[in-house]
C-alpha positions in Angstrom: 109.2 81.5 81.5 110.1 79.0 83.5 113.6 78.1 85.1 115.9 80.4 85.5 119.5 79.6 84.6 121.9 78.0 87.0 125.7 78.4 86.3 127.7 76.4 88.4 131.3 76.0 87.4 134.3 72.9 88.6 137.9 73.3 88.7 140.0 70.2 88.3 143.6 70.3 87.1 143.2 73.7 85.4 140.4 73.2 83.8 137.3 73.9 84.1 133.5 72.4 83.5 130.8 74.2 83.8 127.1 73.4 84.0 124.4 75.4 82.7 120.9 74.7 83.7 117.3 75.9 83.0 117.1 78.5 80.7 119.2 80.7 78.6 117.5 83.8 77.5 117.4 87.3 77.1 117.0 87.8 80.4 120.1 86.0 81.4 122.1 85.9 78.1 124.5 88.5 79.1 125.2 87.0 82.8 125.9 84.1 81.4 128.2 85.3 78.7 129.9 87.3 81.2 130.6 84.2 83.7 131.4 82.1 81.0 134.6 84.7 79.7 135.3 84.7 83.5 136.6 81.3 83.5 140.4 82.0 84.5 141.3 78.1 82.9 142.8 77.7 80.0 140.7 74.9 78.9 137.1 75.4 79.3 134.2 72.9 78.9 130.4 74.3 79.2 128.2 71.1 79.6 124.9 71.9 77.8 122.9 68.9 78.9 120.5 70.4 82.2 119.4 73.5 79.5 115.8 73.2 79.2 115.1 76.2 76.9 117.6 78.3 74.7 116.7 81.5 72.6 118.7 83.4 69.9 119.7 85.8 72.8 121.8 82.3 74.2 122.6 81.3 71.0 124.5 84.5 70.6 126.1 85.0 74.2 127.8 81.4 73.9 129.3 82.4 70.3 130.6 85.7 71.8 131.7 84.0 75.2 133.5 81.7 72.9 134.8 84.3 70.6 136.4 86.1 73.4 137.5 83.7 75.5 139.7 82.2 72.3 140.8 85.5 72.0 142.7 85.4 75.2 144.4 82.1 73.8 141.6 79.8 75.8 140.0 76.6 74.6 136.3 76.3 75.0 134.5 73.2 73.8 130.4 72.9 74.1 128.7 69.1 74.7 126.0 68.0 76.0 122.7 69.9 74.2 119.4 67.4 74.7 115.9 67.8 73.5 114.6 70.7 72.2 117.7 72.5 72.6 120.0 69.9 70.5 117.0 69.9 68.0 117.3 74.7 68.1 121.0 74.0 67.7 120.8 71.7 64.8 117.9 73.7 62.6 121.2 76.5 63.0 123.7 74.4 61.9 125.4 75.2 65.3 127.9 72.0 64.6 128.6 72.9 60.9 129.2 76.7 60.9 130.1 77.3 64.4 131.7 74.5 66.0 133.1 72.1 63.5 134.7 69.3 66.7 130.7 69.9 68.0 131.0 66.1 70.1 133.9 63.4 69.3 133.5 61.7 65.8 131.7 64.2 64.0 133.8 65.9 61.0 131.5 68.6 61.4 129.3 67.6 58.2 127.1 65.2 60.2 123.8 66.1 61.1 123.4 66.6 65.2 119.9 64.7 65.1 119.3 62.0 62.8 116.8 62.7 60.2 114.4 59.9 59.9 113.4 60.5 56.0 117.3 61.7 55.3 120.4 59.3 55.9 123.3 61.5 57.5 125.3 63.8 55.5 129.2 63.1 55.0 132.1 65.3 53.4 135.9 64.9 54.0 137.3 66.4 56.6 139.4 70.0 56.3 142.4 71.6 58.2 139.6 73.5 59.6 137.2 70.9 61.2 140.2 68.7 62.6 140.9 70.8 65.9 
C-alpha cells in the first residue's frame, strides 16, 4: 500500500480532535481503534479529511471505537471524509445507518455525494437522527 496511517490527536478545553491520515487498513485498523477509545475527553471529534484510503477493516474499527467509547458515556462525532473515501462511505450508507448527525444539516436521509442522474433523497426527521 501506500501511506501508513498517522494519528495525531489535540486537546483544547476537554475535548479533543483528532486527525487521521494516510491509510486505514487491516494493518493498522486495530491501532487505530485502540487510540481512538484512548481519548480520555469526553467529547471526541476524529477529522477524516487527510485519509487517503479506507478498507472494511477501518470501516469496522471506527464503528467499534465509537461503540465503545459511547459506552463509557463519551461523544464521538466523525467529519471530514473526501474523495474516494467519502465516495466508500457513502456506497455503505455510513451517514444513514451509522451515523444519522454525519456533518451539520443532514437529517441523515441525504445522500453524502450528490448523485448527478438522482436529485437528493429527503424523509422527516426522527427522535433518532436529531442528536
Amino acid at each position: 500500500m501506500g501511506k501508513d496511517l498517522q494519528i495525531e490527536a489535540v486537546e483544547a478545553g476537554g475535548e479533543h480532535v483528532v486527525y487521521l491520515t494516510g491509510e486505514l487498513d487491516l494493518a493498522n485498523a486495530t491501532a487505530a481503534e485502540e487510540a481512538l477509545f484512548g481519548m480520555s475527553a469526553s467529547k471526541v471529534t476524529v477529522d477524516l479529511s487527510g485519509l487517503s484510503f479506507i478498507d472494511s477493516s477501518g470501516v469496522g474499527a471506527l464503528i467499534e471505537a465509537r461503540r465503545r467509547m459511547e459506552e463509557n458515556g463519551n461523544s464521538v462525532e466523525f467529519r471530514g471524509a473526501r474523495d474516494t473515501v467519502r465516495r466508500l462511505l457513502d456506497v455503505i450508507n455510513w451517514a444513514r445507518r451509522t451515523w444519522p448527525w454525519w456533518e451539520a444539516g443532514h437529517t441523515g436521509c441525504e445522500r453524502l455525494v450528490p448523485s448527478p442522474t438522482r436529485p437528493p433523497r429527503r424523509c422527516r426527521p426522527t427522535e433518532a437522527t436529531l442528536h
